[in-house]
mmCIF file as Biopython writes it, N, C-alpha, C and O atoms, coordinates in Angstrom:
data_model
#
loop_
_atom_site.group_PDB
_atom_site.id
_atom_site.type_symbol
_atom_site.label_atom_id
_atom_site.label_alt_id
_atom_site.label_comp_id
_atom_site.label_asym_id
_atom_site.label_entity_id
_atom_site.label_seq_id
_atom_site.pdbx_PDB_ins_code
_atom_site.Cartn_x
_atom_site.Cartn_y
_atom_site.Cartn_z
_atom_site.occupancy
_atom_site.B_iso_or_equiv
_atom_site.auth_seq_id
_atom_site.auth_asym_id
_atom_site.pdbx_PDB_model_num
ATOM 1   N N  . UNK A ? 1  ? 84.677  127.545 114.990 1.0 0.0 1  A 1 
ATOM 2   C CA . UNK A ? 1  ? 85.283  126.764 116.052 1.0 0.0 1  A 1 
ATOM 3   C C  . UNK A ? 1  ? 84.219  125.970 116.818 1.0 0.0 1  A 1 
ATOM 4   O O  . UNK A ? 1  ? 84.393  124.934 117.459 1.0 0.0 1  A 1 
ATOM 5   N N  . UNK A ? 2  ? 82.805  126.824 116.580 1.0 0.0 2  A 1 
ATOM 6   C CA . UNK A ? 2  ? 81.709  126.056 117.368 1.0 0.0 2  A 1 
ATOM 7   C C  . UNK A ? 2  ? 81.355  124.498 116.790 1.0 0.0 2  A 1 
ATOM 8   O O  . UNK A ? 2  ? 80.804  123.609 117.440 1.0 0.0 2  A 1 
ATOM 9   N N  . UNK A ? 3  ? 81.752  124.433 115.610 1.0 0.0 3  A 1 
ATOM 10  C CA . UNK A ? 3  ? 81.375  123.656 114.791 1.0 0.0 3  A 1 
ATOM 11  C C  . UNK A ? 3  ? 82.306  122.015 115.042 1.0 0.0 3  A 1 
ATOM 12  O O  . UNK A ? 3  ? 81.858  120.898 114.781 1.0 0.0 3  A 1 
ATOM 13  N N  . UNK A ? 4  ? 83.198  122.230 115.413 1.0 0.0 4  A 1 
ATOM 14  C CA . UNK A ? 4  ? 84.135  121.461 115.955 1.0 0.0 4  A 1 
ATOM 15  C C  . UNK A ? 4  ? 83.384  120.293 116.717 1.0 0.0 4  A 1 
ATOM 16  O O  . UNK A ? 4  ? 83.034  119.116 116.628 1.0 0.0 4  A 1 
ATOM 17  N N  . UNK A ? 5  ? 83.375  121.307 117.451 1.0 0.0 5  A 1 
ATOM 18  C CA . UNK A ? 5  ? 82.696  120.875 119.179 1.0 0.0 5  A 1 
ATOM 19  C C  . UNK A ? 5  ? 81.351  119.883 118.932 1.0 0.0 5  A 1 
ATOM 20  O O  . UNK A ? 5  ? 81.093  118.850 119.549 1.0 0.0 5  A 1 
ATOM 21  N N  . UNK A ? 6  ? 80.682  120.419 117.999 1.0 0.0 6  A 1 
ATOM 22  C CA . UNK A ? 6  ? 79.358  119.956 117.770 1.0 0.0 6  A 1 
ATOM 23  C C  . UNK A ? 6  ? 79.545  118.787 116.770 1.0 0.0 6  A 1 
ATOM 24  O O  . UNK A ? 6  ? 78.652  117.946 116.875 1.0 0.0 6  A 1 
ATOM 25  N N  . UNK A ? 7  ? 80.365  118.554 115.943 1.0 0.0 7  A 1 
ATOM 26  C CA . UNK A ? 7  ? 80.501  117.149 115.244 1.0 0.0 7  A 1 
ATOM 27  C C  . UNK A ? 7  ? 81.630  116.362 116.085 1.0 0.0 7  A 1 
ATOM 28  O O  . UNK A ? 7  ? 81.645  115.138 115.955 1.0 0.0 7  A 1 
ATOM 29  N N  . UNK A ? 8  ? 82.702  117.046 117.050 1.0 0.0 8  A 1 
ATOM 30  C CA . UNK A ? 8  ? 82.918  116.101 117.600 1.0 0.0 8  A 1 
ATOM 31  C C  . UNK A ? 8  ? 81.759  115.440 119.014 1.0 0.0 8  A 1 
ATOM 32  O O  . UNK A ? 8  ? 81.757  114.255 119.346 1.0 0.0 8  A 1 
ATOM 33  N N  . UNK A ? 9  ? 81.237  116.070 119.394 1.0 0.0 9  A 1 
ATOM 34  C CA . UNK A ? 9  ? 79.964  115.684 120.167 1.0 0.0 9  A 1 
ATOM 35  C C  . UNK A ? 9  ? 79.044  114.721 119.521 1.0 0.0 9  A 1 
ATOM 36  O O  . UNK A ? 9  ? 78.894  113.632 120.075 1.0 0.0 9  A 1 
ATOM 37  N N  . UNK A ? 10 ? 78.539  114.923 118.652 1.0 0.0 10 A 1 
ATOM 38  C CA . UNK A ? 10 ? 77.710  114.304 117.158 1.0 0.0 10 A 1 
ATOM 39  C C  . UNK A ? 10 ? 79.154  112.760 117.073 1.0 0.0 10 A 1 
ATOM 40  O O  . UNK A ? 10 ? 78.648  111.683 116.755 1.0 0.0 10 A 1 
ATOM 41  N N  . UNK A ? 11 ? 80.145  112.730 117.236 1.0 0.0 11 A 1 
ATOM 42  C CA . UNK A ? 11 ? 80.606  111.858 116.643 1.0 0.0 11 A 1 
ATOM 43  C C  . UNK A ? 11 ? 80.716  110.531 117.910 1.0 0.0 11 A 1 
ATOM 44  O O  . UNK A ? 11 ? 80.534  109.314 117.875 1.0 0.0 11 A 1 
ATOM 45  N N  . UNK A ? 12 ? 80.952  111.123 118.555 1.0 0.0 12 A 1 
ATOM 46  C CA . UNK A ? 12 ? 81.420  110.114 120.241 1.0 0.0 12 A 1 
ATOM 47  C C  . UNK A ? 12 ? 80.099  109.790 120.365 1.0 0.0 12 A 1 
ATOM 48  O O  . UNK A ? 12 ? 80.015  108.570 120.221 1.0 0.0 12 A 1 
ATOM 49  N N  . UNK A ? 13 ? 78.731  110.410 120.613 1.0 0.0 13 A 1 
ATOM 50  C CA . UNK A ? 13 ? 77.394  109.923 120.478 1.0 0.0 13 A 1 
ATOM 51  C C  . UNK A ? 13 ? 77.503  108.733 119.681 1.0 0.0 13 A 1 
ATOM 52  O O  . UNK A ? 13 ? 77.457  107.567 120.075 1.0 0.0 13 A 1 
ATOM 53  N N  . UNK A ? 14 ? 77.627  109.091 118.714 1.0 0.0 14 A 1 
ATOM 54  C CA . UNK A ? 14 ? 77.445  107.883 117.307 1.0 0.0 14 A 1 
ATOM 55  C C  . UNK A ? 14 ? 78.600  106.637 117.922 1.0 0.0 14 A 1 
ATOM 56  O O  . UNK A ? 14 ? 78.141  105.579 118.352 1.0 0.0 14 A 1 
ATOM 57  N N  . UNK A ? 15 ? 79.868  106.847 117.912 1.0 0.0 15 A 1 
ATOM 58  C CA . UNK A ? 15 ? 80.534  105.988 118.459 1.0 0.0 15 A 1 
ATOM 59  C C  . UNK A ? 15 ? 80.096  105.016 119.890 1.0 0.0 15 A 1 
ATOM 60  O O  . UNK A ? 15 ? 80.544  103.882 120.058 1.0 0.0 15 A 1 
ATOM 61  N N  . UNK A ? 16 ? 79.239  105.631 120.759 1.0 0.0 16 A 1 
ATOM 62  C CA . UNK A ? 16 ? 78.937  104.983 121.629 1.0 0.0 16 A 1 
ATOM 63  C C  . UNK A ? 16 ? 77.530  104.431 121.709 1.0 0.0 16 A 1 
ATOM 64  O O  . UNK A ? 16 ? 77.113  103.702 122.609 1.0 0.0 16 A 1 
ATOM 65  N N  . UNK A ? 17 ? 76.770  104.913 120.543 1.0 0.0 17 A 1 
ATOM 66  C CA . UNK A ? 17 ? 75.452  103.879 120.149 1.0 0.0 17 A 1 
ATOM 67  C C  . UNK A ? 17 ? 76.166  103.267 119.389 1.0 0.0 17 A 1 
ATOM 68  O O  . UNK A ? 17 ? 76.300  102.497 120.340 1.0 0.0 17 A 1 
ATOM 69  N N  . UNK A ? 18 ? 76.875  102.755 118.475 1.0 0.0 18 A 1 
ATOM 70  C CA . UNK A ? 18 ? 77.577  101.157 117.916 1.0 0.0 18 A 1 
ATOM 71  C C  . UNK A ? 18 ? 78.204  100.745 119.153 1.0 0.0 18 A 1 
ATOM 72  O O  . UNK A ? 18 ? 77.725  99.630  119.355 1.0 0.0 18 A 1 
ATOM 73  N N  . UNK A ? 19 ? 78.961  100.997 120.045 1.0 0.0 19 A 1 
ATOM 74  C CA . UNK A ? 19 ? 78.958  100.519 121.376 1.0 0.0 19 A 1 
ATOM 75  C C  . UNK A ? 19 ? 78.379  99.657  121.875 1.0 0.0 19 A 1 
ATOM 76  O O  . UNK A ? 19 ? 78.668  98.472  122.039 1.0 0.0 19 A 1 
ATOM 77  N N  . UNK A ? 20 ? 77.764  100.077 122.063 1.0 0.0 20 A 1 
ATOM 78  C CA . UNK A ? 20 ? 76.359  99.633  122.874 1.0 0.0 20 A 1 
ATOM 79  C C  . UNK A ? 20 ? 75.643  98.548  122.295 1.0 0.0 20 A 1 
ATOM 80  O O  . UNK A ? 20 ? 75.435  97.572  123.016 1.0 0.0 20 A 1 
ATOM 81  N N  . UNK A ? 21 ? 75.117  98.543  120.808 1.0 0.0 21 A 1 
ATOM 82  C CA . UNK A ? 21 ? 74.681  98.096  119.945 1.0 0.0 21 A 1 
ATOM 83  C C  . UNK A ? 21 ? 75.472  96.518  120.215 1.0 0.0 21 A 1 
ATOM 84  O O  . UNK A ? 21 ? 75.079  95.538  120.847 1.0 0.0 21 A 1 
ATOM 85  N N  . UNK A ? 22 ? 76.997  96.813  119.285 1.0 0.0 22 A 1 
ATOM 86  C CA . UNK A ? 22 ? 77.762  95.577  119.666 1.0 0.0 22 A 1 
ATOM 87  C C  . UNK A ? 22 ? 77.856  94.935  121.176 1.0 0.0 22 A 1 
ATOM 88  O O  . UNK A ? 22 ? 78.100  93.730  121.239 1.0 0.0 22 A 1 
ATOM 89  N N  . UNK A ? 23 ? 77.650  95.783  122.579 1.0 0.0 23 A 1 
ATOM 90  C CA . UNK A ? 23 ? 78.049  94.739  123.591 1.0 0.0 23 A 1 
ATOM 91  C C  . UNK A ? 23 ? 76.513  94.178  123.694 1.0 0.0 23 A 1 
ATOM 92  O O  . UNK A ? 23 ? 76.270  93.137  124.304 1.0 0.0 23 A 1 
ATOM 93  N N  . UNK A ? 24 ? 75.481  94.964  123.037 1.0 0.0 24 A 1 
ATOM 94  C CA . UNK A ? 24 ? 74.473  94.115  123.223 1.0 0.0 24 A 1 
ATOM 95  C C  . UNK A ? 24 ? 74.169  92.988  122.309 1.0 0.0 24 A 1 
ATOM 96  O O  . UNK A ? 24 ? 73.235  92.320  122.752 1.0 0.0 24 A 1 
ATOM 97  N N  . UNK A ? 25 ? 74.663  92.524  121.123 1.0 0.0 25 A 1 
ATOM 98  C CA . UNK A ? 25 ? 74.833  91.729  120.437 1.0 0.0 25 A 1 
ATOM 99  C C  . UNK A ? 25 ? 75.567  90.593  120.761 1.0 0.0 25 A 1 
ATOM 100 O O  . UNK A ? 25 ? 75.313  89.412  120.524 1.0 0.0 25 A 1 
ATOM 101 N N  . UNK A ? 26 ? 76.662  91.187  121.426 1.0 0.0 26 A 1 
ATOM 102 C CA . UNK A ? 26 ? 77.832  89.902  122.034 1.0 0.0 26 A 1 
ATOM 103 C C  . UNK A ? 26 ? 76.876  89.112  122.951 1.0 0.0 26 A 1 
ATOM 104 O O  . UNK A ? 26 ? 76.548  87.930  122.846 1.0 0.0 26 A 1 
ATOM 105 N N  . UNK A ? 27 ? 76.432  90.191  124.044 1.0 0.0 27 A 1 
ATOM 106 C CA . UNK A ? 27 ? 76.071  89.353  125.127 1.0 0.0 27 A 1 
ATOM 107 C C  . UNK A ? 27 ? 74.341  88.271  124.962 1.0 0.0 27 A 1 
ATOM 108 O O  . UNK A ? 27 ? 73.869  87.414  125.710 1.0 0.0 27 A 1 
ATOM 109 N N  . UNK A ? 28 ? 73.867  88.823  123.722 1.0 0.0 28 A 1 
ATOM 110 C CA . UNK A ? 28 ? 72.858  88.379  123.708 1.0 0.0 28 A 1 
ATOM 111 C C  . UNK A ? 28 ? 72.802  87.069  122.680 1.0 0.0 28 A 1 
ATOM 112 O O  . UNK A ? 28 ? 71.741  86.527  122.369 1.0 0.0 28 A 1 
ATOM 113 N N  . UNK A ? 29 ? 74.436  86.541  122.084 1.0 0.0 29 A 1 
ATOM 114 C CA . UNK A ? 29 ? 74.664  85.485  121.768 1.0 0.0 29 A 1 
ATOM 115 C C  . UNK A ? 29 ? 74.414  85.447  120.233 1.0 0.0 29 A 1 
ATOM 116 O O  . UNK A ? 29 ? 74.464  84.398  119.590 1.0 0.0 29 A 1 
ATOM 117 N N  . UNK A ? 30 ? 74.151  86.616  119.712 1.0 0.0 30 A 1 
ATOM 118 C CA . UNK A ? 30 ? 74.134  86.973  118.170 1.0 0.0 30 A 1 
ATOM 119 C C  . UNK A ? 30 ? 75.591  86.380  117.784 1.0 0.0 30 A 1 
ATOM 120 O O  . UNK A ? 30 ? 75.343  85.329  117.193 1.0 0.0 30 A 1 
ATOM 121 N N  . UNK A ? 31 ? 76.699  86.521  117.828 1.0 0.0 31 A 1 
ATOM 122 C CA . UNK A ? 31 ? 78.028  85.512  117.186 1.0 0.0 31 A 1 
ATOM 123 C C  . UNK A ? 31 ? 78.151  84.357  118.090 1.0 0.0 31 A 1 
ATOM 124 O O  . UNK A ? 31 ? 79.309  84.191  118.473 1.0 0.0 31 A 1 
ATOM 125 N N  . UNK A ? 32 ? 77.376  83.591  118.498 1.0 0.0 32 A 1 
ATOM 126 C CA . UNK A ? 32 ? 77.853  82.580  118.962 1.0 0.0 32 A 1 
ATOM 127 C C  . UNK A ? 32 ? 76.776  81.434  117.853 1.0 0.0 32 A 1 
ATOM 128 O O  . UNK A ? 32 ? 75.579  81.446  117.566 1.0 0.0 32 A 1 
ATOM 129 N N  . UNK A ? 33 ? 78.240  80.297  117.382 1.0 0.0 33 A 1 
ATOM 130 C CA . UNK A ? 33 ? 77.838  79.447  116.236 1.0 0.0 33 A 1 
ATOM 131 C C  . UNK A ? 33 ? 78.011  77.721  117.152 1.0 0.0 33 A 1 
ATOM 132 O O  . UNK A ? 33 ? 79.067  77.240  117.563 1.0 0.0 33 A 1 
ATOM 133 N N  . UNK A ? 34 ? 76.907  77.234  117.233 1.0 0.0 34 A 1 
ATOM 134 C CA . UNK A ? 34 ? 76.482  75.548  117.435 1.0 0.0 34 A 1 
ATOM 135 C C  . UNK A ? 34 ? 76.572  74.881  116.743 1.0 0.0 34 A 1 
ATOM 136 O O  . UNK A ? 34 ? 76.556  73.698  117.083 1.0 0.0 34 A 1 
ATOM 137 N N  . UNK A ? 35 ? 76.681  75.143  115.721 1.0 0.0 35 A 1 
ATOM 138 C CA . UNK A ? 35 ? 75.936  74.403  114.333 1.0 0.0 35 A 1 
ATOM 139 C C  . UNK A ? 35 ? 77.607  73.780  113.860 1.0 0.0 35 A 1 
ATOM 140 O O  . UNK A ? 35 ? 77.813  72.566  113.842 1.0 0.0 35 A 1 
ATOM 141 N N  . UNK A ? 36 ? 78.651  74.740  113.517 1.0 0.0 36 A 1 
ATOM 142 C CA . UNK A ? 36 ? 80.043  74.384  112.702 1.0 0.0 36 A 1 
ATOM 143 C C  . UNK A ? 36 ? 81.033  73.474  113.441 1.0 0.0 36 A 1 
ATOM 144 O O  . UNK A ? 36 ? 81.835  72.802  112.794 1.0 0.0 36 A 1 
ATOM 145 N N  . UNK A ? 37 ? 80.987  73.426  115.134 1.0 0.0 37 A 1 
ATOM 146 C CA . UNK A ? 37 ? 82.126  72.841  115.985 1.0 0.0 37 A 1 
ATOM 147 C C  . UNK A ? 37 ? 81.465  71.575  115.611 1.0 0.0 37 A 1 
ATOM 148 O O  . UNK A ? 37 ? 82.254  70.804  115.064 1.0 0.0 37 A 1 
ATOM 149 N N  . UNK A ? 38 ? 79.873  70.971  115.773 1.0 0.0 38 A 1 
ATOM 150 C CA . UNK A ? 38 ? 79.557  69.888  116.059 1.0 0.0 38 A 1 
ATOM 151 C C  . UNK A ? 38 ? 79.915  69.076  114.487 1.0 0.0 38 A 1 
ATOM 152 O O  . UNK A ? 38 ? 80.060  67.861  114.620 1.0 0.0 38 A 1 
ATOM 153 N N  . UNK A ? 39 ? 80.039  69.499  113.331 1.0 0.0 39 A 1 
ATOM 154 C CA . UNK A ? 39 ? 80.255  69.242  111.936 1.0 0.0 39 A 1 
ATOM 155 C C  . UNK A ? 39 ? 81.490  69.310  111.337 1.0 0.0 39 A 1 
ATOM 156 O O  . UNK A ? 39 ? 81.583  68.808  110.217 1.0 0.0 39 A 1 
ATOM 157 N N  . UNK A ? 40 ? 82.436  69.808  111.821 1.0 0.0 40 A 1 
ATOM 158 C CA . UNK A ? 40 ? 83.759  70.322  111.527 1.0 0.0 40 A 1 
ATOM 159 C C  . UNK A ? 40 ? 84.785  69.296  111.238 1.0 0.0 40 A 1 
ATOM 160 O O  . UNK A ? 40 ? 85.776  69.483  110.532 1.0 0.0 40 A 1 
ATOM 161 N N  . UNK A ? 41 ? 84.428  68.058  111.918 1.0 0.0 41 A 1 
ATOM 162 C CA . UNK A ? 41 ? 85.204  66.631  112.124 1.0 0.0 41 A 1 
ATOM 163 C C  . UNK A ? 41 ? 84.459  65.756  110.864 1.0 0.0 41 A 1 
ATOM 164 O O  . UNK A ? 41 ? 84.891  64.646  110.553 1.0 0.0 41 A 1 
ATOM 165 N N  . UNK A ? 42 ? 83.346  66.349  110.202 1.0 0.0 42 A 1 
ATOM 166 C CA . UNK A ? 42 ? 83.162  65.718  109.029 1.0 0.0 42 A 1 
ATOM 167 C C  . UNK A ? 42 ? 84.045  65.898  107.849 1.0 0.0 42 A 1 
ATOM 168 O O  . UNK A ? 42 ? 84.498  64.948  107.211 1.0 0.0 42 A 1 
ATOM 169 N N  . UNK A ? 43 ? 84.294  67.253  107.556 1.0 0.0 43 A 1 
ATOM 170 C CA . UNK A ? 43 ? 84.931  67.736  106.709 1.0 0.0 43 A 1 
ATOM 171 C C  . UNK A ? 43 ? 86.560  66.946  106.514 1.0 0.0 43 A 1 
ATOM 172 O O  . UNK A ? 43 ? 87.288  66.690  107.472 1.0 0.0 43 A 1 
ATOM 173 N N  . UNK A ? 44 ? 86.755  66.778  105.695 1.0 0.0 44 A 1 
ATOM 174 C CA . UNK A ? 44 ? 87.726  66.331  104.915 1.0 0.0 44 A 1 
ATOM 175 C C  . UNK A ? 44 ? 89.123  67.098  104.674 1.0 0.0 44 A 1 
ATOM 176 O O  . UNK A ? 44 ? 89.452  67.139  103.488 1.0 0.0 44 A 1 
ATOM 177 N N  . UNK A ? 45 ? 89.925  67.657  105.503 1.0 0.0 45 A 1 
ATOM 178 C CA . UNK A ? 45 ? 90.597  68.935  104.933 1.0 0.0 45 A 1 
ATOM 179 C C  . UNK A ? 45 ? 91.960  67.994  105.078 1.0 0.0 45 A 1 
ATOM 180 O O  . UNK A ? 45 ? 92.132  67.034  105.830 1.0 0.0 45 A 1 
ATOM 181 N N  . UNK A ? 46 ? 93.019  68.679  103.955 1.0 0.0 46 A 1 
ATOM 182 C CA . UNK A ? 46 ? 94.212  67.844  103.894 1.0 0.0 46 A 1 
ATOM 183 C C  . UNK A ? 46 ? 95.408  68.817  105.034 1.0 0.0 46 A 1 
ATOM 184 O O  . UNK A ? 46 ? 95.191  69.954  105.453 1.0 0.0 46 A 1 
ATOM 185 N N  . UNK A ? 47 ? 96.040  68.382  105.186 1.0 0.0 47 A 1 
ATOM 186 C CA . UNK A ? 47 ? 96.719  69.242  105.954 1.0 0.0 47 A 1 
ATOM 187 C C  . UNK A ? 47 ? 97.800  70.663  104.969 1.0 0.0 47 A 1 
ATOM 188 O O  . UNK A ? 47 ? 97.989  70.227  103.833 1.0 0.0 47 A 1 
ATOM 189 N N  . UNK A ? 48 ? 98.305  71.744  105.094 1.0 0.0 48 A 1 
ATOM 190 C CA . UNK A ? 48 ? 98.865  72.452  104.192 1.0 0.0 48 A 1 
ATOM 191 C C  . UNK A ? 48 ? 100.261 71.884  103.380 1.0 0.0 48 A 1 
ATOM 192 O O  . UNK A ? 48 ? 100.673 72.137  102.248 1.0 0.0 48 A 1 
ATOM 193 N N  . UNK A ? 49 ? 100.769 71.061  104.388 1.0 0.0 49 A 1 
ATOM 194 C CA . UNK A ? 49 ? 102.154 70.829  103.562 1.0 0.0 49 A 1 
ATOM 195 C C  . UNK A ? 49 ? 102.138 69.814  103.154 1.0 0.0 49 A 1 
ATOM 196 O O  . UNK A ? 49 ? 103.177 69.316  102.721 1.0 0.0 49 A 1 
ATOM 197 N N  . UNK A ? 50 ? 100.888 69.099  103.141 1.0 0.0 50 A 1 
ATOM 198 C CA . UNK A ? 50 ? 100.790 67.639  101.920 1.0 0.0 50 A 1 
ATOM 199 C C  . UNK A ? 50 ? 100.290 68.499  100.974 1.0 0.0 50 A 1 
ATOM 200 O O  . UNK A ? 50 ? 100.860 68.174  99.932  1.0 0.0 50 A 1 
ATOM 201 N N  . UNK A ? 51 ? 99.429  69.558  100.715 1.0 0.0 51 A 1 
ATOM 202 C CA . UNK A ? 51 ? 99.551  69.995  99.089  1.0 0.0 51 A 1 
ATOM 203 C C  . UNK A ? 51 ? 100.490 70.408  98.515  1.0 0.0 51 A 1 
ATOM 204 O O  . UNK A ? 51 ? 100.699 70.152  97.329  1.0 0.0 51 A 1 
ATOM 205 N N  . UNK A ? 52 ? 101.318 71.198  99.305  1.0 0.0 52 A 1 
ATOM 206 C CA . UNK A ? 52 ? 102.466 71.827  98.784  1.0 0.0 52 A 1 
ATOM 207 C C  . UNK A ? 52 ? 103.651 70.294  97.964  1.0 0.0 52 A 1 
ATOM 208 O O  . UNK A ? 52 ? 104.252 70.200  96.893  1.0 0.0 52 A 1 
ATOM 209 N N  . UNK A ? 53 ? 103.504 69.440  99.071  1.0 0.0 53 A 1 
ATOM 210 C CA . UNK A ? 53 ? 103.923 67.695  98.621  1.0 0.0 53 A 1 
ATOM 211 C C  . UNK A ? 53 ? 103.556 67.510  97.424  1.0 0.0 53 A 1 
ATOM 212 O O  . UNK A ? 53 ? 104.277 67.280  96.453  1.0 0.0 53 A 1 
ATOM 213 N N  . UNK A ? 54 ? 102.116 67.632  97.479  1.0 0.0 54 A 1 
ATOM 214 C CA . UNK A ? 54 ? 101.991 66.802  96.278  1.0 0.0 54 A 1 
ATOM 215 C C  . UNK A ? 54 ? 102.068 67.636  94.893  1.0 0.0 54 A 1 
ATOM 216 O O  . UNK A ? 54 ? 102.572 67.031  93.947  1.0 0.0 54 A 1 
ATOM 217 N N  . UNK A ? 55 ? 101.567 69.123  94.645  1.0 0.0 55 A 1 
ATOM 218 C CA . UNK A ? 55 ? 102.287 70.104  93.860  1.0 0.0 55 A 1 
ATOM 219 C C  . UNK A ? 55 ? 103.508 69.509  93.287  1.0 0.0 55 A 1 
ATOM 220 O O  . UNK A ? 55 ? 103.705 69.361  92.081  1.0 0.0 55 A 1 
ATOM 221 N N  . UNK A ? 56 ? 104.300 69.183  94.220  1.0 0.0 56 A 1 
ATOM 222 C CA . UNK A ? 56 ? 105.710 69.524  93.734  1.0 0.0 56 A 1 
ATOM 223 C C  . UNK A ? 56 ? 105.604 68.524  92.908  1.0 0.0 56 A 1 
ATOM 224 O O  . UNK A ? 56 ? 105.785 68.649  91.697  1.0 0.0 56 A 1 
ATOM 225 N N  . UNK A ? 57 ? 105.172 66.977  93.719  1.0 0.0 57 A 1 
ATOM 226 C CA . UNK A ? 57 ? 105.475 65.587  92.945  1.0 0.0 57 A 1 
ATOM 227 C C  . UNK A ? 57 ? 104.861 65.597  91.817  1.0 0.0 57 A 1 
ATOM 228 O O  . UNK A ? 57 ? 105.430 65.010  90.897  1.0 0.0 57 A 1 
ATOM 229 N N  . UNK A ? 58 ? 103.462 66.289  91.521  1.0 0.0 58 A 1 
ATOM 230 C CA . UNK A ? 58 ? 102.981 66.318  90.059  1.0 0.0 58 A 1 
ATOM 231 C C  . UNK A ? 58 ? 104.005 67.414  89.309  1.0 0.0 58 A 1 
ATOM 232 O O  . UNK A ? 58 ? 103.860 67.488  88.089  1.0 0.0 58 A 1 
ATOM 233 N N  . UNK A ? 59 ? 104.856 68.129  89.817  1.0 0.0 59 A 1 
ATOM 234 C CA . UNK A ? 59 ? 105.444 69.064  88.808  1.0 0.0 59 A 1 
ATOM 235 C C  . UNK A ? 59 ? 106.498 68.331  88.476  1.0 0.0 59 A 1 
ATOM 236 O O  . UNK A ? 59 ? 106.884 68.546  87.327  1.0 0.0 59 A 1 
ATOM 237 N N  . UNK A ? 60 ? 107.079 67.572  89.051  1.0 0.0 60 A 1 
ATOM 238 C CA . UNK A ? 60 ? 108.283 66.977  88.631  1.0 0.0 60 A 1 
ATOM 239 C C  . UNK A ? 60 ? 107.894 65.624  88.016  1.0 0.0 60 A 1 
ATOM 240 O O  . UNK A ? 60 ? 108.693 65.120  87.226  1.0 0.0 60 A 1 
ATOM 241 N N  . UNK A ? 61 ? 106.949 65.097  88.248  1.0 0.0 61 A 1 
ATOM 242 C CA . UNK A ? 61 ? 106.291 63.810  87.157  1.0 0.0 61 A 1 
ATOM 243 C C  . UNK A ? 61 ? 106.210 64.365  85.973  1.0 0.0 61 A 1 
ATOM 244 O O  . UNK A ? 61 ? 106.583 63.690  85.013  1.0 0.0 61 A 1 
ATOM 245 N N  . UNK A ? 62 ? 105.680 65.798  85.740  1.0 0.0 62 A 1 
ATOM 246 C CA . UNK A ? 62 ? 104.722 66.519  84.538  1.0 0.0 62 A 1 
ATOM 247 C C  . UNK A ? 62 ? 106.703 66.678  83.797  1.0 0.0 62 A 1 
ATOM 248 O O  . UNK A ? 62 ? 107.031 66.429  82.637  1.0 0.0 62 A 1 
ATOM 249 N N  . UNK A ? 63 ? 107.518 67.085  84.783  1.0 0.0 63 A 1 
ATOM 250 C CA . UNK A ? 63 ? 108.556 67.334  83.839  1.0 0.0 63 A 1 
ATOM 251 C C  . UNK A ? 63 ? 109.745 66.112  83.409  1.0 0.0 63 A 1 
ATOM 252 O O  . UNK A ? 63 ? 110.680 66.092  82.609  1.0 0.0 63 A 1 
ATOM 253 N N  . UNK A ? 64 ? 109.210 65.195  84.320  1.0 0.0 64 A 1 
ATOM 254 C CA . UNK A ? 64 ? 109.762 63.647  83.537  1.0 0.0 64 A 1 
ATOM 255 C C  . UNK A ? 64 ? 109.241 63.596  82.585  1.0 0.0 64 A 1 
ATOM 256 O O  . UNK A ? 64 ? 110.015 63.634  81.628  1.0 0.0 64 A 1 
ATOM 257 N N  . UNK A ? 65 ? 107.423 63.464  82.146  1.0 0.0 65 A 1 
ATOM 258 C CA . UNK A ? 65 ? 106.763 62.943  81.319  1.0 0.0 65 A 1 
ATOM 259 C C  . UNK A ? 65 ? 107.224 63.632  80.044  1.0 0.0 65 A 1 
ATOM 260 O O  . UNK A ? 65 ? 107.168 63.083  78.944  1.0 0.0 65 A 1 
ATOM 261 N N  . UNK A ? 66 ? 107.822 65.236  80.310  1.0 0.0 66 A 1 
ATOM 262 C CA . UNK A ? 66 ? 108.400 66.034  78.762  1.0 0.0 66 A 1 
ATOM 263 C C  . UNK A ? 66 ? 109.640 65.867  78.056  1.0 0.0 66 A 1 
ATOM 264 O O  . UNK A ? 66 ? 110.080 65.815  76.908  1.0 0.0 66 A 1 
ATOM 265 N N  . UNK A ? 67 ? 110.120 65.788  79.613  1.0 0.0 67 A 1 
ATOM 266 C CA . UNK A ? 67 ? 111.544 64.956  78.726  1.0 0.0 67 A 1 
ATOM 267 C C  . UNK A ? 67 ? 112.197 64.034  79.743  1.0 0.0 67 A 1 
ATOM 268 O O  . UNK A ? 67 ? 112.164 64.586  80.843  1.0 0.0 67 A 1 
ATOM 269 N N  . UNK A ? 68 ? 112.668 63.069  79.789  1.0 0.0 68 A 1 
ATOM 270 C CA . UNK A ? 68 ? 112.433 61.398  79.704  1.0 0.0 68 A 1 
ATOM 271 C C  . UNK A ? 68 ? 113.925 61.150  79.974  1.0 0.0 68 A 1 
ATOM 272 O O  . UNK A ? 68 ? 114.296 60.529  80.970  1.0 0.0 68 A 1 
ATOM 273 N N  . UNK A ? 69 ? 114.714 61.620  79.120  1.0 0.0 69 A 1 
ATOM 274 C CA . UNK A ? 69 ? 116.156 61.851  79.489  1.0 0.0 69 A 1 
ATOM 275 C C  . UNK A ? 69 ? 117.093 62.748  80.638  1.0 0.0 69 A 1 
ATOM 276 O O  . UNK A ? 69 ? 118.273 62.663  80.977  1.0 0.0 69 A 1 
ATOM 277 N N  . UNK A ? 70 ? 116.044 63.582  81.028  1.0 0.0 70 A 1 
ATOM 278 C CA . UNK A ? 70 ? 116.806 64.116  81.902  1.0 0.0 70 A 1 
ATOM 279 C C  . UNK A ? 70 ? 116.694 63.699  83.566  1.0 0.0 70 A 1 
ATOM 280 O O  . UNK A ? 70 ? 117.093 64.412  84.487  1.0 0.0 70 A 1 
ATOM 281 N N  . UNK A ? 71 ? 116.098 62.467  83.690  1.0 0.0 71 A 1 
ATOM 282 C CA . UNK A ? 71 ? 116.532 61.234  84.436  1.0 0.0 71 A 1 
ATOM 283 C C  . UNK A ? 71 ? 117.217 60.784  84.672  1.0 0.0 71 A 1 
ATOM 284 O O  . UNK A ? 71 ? 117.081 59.753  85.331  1.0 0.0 71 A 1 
#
């Protein structure tokens, strides 16, 4: 029963050095990114429901082009 006590003791320790660890990381600006907001407006991205658009229109061209009659 002693044993309990002593890995849950052993465990909240451990839990509160990653604690610590992380608020000292936050605050010391380790995840904070400069570099991607100022570049982000370069990038080229299509919006989601023009691919889904255009998917469809090549699937239904691809199934004119097989058969021709069912036009």
């Amino acid at each position: 029963m002693s044993i309990i006590v002593v890995l849950i003791g052993i465990s909240l320790a451990i839990a509160i050095v990653f604690l610590v660890i992380f608020y000292w990381s936050m605050k010391s600006g380790q995840y904070d990114d400069t570099y991607t907001p100022s570049v982000r407006i370069l990038f080229d991205q299509k919006p989601t429901g023009a691919k889904k658009t255009d998917d469809a229109a090549q699937r239904a061209e691809s199934s004119r082009a097989r058969d021709p009659q069912k036009n």
